[in-house]
ROTI-522347 format. One record per residue (C-alpha): residue in three letters; x, y, z. Coordinates in pm, whole numbers, padded with zeros to 5 digits, always signed. Layout:
N
alaXYZ;...
//
This chain:
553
unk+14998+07994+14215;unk+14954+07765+13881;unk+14915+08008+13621;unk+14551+08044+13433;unk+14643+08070+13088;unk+14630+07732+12871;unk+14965+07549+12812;unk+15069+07647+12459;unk+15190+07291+12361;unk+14902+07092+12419;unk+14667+07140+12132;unk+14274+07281+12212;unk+14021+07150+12051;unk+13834+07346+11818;unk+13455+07450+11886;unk+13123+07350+11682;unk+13107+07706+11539;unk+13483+07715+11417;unk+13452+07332+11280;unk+13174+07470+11084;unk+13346+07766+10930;unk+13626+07562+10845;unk+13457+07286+10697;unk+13115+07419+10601;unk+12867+07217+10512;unk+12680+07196+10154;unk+12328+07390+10341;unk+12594+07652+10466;unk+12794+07706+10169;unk+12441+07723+09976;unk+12349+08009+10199;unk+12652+08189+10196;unk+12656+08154+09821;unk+12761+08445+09608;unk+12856+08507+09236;unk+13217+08553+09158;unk+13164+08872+08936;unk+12987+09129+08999;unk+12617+09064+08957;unk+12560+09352+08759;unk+12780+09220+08522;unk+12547+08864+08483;unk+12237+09095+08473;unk+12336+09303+08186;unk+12481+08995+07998;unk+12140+08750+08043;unk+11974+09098+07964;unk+12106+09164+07653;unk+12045+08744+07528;unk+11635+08834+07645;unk+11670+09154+07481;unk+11734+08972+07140;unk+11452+08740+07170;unk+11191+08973+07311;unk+11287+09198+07070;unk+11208+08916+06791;unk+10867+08852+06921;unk+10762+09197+06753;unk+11019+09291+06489;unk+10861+09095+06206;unk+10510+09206+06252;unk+10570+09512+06001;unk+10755+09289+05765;unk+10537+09004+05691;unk+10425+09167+05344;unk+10751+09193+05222;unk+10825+08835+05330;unk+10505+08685+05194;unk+10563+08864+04852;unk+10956+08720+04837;unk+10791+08400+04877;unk+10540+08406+04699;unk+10322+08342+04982;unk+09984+08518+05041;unk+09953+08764+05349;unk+09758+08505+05542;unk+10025+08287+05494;unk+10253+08466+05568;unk+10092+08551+05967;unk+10186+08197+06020;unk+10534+08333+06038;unk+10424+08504+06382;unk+10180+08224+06457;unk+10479+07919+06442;unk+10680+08126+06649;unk+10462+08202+06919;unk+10300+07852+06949;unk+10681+07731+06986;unk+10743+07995+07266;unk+10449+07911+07486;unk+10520+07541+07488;unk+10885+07601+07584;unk+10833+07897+07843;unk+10674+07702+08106;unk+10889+07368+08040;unk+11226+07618+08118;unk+11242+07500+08515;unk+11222+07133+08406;unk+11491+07130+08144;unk+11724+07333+08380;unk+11736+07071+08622;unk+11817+06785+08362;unk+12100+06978+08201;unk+12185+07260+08447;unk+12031+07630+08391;unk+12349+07808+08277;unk+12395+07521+08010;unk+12032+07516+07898;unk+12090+07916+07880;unk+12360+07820+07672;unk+12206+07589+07437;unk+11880+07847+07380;unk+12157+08139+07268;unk+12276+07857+07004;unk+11937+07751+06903;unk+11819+08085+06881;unk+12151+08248+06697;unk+12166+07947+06470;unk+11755+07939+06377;unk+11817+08320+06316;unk+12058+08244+06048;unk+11851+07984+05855;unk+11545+08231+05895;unk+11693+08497+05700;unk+11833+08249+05448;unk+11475+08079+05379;unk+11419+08010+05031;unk+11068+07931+05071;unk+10790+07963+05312;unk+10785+07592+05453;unk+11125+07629+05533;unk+11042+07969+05725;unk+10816+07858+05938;unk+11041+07515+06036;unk+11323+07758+06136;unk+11124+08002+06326;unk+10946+07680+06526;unk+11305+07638+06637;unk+11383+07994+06689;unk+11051+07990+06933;unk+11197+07676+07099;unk+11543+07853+07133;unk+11365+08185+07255;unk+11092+08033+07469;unk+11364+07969+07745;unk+11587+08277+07736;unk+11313+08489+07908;unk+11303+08299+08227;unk+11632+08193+08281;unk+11773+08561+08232;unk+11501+08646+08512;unk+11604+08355+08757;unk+11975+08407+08705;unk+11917+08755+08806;unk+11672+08610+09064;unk+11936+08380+09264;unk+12265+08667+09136;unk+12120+08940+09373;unk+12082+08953+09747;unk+11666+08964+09787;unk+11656+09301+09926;unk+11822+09413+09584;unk+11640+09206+09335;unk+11398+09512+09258;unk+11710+09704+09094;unk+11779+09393+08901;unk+11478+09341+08809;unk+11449+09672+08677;unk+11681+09602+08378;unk+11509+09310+08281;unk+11192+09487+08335;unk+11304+09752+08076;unk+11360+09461+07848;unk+11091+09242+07831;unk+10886+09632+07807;unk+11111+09818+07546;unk+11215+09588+07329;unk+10833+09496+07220;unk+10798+09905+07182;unk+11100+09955+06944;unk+11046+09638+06765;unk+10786+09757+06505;unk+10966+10102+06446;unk+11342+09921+06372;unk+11167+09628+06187;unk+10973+09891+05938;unk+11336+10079+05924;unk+11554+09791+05815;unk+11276+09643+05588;unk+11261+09924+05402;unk+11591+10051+05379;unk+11767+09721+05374;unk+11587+09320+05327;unk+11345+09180+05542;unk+11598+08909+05606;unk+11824+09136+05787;unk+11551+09138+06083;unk+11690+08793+06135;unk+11998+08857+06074;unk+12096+09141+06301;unk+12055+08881+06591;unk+12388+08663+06467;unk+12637+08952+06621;unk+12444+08966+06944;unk+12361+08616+07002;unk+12782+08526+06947;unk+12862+08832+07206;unk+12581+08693+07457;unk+12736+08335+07417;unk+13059+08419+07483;unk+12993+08640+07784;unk+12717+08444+07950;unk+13003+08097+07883;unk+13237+08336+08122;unk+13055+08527+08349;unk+12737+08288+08436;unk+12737+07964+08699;unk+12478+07754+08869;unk+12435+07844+09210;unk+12468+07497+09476;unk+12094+07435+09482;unk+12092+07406+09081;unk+12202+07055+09037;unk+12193+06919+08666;unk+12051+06567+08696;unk+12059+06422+08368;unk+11886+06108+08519;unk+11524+06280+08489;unk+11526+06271+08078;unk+11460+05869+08103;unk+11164+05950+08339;unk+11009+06231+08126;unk+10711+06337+08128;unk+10593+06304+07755;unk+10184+06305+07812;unk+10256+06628+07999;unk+10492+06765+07698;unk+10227+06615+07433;unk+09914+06789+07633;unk+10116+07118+07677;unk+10183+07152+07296;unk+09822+07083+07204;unk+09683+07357+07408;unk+09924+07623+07310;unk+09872+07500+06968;unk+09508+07558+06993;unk+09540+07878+07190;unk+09741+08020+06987;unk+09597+07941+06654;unk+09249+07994+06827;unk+09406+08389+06861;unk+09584+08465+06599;unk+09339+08322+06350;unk+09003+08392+06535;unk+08912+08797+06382;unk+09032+08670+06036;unk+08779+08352+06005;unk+08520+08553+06254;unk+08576+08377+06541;unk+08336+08078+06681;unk+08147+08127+06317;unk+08422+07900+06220;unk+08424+07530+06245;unk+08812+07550+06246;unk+08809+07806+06552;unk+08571+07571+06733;unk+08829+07303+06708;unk+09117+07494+06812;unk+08913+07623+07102;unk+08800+07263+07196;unk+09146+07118+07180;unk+09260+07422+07418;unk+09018+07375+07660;unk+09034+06969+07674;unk+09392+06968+07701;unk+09413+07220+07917;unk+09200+07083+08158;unk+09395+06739+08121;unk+09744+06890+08142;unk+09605+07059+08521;unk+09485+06717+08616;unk+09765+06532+08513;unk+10084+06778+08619;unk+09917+06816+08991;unk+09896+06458+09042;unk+10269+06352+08831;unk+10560+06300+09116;unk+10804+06474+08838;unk+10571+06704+08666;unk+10717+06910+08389;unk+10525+07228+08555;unk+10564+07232+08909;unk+10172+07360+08938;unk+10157+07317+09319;unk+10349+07640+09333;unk+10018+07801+09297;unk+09956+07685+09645;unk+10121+07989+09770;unk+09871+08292+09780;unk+10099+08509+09674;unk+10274+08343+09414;unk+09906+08294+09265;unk+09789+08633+09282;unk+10112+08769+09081;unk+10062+08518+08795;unk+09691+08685+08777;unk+09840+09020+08821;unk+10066+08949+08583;unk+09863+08786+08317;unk+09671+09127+08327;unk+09980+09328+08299;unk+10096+09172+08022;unk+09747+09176+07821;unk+09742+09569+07922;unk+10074+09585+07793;unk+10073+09417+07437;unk+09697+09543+07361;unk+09790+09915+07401;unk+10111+09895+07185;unk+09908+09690+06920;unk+09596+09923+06912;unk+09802+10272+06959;unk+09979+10184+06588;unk+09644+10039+06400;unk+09443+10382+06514;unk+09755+10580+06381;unk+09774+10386+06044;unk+09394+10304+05979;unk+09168+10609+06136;unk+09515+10915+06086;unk+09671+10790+05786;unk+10062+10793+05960;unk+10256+10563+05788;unk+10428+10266+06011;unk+10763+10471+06053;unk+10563+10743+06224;unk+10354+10513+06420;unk+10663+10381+06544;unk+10831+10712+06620;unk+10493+10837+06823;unk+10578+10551+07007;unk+10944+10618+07109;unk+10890+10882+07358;unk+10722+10610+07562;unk+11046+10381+07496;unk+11260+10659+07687;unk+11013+10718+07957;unk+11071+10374+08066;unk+11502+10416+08061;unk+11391+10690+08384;unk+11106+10566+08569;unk+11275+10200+08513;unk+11538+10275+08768;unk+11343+10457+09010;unk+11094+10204+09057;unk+11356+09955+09099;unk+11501+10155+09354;unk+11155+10183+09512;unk+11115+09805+09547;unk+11424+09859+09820;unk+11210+10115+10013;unk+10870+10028+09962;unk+10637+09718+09967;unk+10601+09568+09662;unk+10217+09532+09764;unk+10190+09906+09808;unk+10410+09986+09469;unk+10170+09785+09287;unk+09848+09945+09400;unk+09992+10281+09287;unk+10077+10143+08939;unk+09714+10023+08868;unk+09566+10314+09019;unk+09774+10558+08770;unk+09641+10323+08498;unk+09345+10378+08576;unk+09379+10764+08506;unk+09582+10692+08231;unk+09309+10502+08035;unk+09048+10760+08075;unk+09291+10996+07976;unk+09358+10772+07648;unk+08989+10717+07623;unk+08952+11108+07634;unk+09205+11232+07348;unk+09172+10929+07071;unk+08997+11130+06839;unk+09060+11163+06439;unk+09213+11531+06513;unk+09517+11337+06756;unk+09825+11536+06687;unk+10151+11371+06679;unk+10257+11523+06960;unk+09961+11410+07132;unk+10010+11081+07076;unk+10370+11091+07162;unk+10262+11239+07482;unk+09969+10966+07559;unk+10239+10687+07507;unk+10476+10845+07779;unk+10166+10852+08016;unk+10093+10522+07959;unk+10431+10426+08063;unk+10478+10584+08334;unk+10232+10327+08554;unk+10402+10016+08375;unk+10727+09963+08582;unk+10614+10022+08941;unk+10298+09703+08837;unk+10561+09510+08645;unk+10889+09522+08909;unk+10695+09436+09198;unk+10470+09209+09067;unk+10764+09024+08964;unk+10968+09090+09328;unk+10642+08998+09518;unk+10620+08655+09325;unk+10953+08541+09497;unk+10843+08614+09836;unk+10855+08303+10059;unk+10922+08108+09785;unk+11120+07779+09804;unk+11491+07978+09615;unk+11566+07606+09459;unk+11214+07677+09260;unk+11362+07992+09132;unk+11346+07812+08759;unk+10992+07732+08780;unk+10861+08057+08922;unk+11020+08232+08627;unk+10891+08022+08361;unk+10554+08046+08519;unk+10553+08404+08560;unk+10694+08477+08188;unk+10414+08156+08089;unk+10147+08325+08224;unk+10265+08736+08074;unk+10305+08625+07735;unk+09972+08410+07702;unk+09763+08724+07895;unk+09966+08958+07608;unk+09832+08749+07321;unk+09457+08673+07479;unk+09378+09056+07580;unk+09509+09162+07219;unk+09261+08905+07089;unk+08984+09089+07296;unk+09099+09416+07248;unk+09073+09365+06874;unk+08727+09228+06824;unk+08615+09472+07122;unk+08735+09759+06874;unk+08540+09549+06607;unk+08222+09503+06795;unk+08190+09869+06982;unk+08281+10042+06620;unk+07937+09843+06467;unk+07713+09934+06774;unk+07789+10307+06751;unk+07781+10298+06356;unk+07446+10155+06398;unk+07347+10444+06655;unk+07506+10700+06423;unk+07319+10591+06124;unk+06985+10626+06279;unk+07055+11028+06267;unk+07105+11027+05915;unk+06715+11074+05850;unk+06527+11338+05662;unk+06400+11441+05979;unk+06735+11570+06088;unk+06800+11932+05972;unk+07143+11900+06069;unk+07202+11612+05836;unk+07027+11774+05585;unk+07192+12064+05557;unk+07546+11885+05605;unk+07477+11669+05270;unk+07308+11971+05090;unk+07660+12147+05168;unk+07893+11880+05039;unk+07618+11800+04773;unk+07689+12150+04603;unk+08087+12147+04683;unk+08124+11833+04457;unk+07893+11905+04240;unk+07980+12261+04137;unk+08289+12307+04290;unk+08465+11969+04327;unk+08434+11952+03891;unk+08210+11638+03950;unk+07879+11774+03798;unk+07566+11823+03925;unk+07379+11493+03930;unk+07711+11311+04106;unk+07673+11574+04396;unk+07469+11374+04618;unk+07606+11007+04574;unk+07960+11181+04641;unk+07815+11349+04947;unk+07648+11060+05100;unk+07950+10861+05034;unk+08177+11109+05191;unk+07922+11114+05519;unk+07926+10753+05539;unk+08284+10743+05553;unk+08328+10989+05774;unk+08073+10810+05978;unk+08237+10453+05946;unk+08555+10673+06088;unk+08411+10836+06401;unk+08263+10496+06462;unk+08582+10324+06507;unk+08747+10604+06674;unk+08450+10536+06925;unk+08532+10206+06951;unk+08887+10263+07068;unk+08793+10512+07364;unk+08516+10216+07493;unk+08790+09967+07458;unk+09026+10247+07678;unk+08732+10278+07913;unk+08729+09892+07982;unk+09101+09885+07994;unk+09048+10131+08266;unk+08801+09922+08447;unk+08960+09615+08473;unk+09274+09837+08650;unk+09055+09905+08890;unk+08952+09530+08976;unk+09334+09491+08923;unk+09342+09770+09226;unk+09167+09517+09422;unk+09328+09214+09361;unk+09670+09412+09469;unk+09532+09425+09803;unk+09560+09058+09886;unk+09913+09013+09820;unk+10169+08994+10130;unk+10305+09284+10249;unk+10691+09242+10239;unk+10976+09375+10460;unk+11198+09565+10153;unk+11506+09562+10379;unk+11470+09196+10496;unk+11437+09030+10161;unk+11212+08880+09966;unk+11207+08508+10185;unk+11089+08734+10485;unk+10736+08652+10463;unk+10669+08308+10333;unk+10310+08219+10372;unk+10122+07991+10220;
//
């Protein structure tokens, strides 16, 4: 009987599924892809490079009357300090997915850390104000591109179904290192130079270099293609920088020249909203856009840049108003105000990590409806103790609550915005997603602030209509303080009752703004419960099957 088994000499060929393991082709290897050190490792190291830079965003707010009295600048000279930086950042952050693909991302990563480390430097050297502001427009164009590459590197290092850990680190950056920023700032300016606020960021921009040059690669579907800087698109660039020019100036400027009373506000609001409205036009129809804005074609993607717009306002406007109620209405200086704030700065290091964790288990959909609906509480609870008797342990106490809500809205916002996304548009969807945070931080602070403003003069105008002679309760208030100064205080009688309408009035002009801090709370609180809403229309994603399991448009 011939026997069955295949001669060994004669050679058999080899089948379709063994040619392709052998010899894989560039789709296969793309899938397969993996980094060759552990991705832990690349998150902590593009962490620590956004850490820097989101960390700069806030750190010179405290210091900008030491810096404008070293220059012999004015203070609102000196804002344009913040102002040149954070125009610089907003034009860069979206234009972070376009670069990458002309020069690769790791390398543009790269060239930001130098940028940014070398701009540091020549901040903290300034001799004069001019030169300030020209070194921190390049320390904004350095910074403007760290945020979103860190977040797509850790994006495209992770396997989907784990990007909600990742995320959690960076999520702990971008969130902490805007917290601590006023509190180390104050410390170093006062026990040290203001210029050491720029220069603290040499050491850790040489040790981010060095480890992002060894541990960081491009993935296959990154492809630097140095082809597309001929065929830029410059009325894109120009149209971008004029409307984060005006936006930004339009914000930062607005309270201090009261807003649309000034001709120069009207301007900067006009140029924002024409080139706006251009730049939309023109990037949707370009074939190589600098914004890829047809991304916002997928439902989901476009709901988290809303979301996240939101988040980001809800963010920056409670760690901005939390310190000016301490300082203005309590009297803390900024080193307290800072330190009231810390708690909130730990808070995050353990509910940072669980959330995360959560994103593994849990719909990101379903994690974000339970973030916004603990803001809501957490507002009303805000709204409830900001009074002029807040405690310092009160405070410290309100600040942990109100981070508590933060990671579980920010992590899966940011997880949910990848979901059936196209992975070789990991660049843009960072860019847009950071874009679209940063610009809702700096437009809700805006409204927060003249909300405070406005609120405070309604309910010092109610107030003041009970200070009649028909009120025996005011009467008998000012007769009181009447006789304290002007027997007991030493002031003599006929100062008595200027001294105790003046004290009334003051403590009037007080309560008033102390009022207009809870409404502001209250509408905070509000507008998390639209945000409740809105959470409801996002996809609901498989957590064990990644986050390309449900792509929908």
């Amino acid at each position: 009987m011939p026997d069955s088994q295949p001669n060994p000499q004669l050679p058999v060929a080899p089948s379709a599924a063994s040619r392709t393991m052998q010899n894989p082709s560039p789709e296969a290897a793309a899938v397969r892809w993996k980094p060759r050190v552990n991705p832990w490792l690349i998150a902590m190291t593009v962490a620590l490079a956004a850490f820097m830079e989101v960390l700069d965003t806030s750190i010179a707010n405290v210091a900008l009357p030491h810096i404008a009295g070293s220059l012999g600048a004015s203070i609102n000279e000196g804002t344009w300090v913040l102002t040149s930086y954070l125009v610089a950042n907003a034009i860069v952050l979206p234009m972070g997915g376009w670069i990458s693909t002309v020069m690769g991302r790791r390398n543009f990563f790269l060239l930001c850390i130098i940028i940014f480390t070398v701009s540091s430097f020549l901040c903290g050297a300034a001799p004069t104000l001019p030169i300030l502001l020209l070194c921190r427009i390049l320390q904004g164009i350095g910074g403007g591109g760290m945020q979103p590459m860190a977040q797509a590197i850790m994006a495209d290092s992770f396997e989907p179904q784990k990007r909600g850990q990742a995320f959690a680190l960076y999520g702990l950056v971008a969130v902490l290192a805007p917290s601590i920023g006023p509190t180390l700032g104050g410390w170093i300016t006062d026990n040290f130079s203001w210029r050491w606020i720029f220069f603290i960021n040499i050491p850790v921009g040489i040790l981010a270099f060095i480890l992002v040059s060894r541990l960081v690669e491009d993935p296959p579907w990154i492809k630097a293609d140095p082809s597309q800087l001929r065929r830029m698109d410059y009325l894109g660039f120009g149209l971008l920088t004029l409307s984060m020019g005006g936006l930004q100036i339009m914000l930062d400027k607005g309270e201090e020249n009261d807003w649309f009373a000034s001709p120069f506000i009207c301007l900067c609001a006009v140029i924002f909203v024409g080139s706006i409205l251009a730049l939309v036009w023109w990037e949707w129809r370009h074939k190589a856009p600098l914004i890829n804005l047809k991304l916002f074609r997928y439902k989901n993607f476009a709901i988290c840049c809303a979301l996240m717009a939101l988040v980001g306002g809800v963010l920056n406007s409670s760690t901005v108003m939390m310190p000016q109620f301490m300082q203005q209405l309590l009297g803390w200086t900024a080193t307290t105000s800072g330190l009231a704030l810390t708690a909130g700065g730990f808070t995050l290091v353990i509910v940072m990590p669980l959330a995360g964790y959560a994103t593994g288990k849990v719909a990101a959909r379903y994690l974000a409806i339970l973030g916004f609906t603990l803001f809501v509480f957490t507002y009303r609870y805000a709204a409830a103790v900001t009074t002029l008797n807040m405690t310092f342990s009160s405070a410290s106490w309100l600040r942990v609550i109100q981070m508590v809500p933060l990671p579980f809205c920010f992590i899966s916002i940011t997880t949910a915005a990848y979901i059936g996304m196209p992975r070789e548009q990991s660049n843009q969807v960072a860019g847009l997603i950071n874009f679209v945070r940063n610009i809702g931080g700096s437009i809700l602070i805006a409204i927060t602030n003249a909300q405070v403003t406005s609120r405070a003069a309604w309910h010092q105008q109610h107030l003041q209509n009970t200070m009649t002679s028909a009120s025996s309760e005011f009467q008998r208030h000012a007769q009181a303080l009447s006789g304290y100064f002007g027997s007991g205080g030493g002031f003599g009688g006929p100062n008595g009752g200027p001294m105790a309408m003046a004290a009334i009035y003051n403590q009037l002009n007080m309560q008033a703004q102390a009022q207009g801090y809870q409404d502001v709370y209250m509408e905070l609180s509000w507008m998390s419960c639209g945000l409740i809403v809105l959470a409801f229309l996002l996809n609901k994603n498989k957590p064990n099957a990644g986050a390309g399991a449900s792509a929908m448009h």
